[in-house]
C-alpha positions as CSV (number, residue, x, y, z in Angstrom):
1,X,2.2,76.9,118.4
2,X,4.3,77.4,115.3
3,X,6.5,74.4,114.0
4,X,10.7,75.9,114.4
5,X,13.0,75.2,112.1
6,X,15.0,73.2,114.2
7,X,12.0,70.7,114.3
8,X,11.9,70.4,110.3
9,X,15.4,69.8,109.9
10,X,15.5,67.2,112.4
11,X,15.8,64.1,109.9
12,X,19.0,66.0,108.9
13,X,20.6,65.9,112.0
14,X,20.4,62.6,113.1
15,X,23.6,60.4,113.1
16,X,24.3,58.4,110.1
17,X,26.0,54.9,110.8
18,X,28.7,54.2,108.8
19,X,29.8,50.5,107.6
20,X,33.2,51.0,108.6
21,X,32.7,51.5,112.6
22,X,30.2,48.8,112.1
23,X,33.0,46.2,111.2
24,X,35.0,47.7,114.3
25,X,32.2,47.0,116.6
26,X,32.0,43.3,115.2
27,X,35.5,43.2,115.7
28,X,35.5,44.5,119.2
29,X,32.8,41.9,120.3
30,X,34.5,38.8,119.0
31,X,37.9,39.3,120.9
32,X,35.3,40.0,124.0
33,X,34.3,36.5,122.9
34,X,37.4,35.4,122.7
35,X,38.3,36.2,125.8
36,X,35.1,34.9,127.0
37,X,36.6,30.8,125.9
38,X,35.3,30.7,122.7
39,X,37.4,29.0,119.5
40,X,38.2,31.3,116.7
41,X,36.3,28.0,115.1
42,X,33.0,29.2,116.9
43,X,33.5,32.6,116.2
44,X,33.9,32.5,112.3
45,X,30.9,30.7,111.6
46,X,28.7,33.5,113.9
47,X,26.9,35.9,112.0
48,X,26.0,39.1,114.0
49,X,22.9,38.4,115.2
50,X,24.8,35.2,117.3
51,X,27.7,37.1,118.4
52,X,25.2,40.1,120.0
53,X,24.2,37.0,121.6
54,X,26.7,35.7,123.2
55,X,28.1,39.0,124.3
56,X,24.4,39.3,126.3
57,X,25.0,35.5,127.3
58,X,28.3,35.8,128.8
59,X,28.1,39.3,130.4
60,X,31.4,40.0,128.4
């Protein structure tokens, strides 16, 4: 079986994320949170890893 060209070009093709829609999904998540109950206290001293969390604690 040969190797197509599709196959080595396939790095190329993948999705790149972009820092931008990254903010937005941080964004999204706190007001989630927010509506969830929590402060705007609690939420500014989350870091990302807390508020992806909380979204899975909550079920919001």
């Amino acid at each position: 079986m040969r190797i197509r060209r599709a196959m080595r070009k396939k790095p190329l093709r993948r999705p790149v994320k972009h820092p931008r829609l990254k903010r937005r999904r941080v964004m999204e998540q706190k007001r989630r949170l927010a509506g969830a109950g929590y402060t705007e206290e609690q939420l500014v001293h989350m870091n990302t890893k807390q508020i992806r969390e909380a979204i899975r604690a909550t079920g919001a």
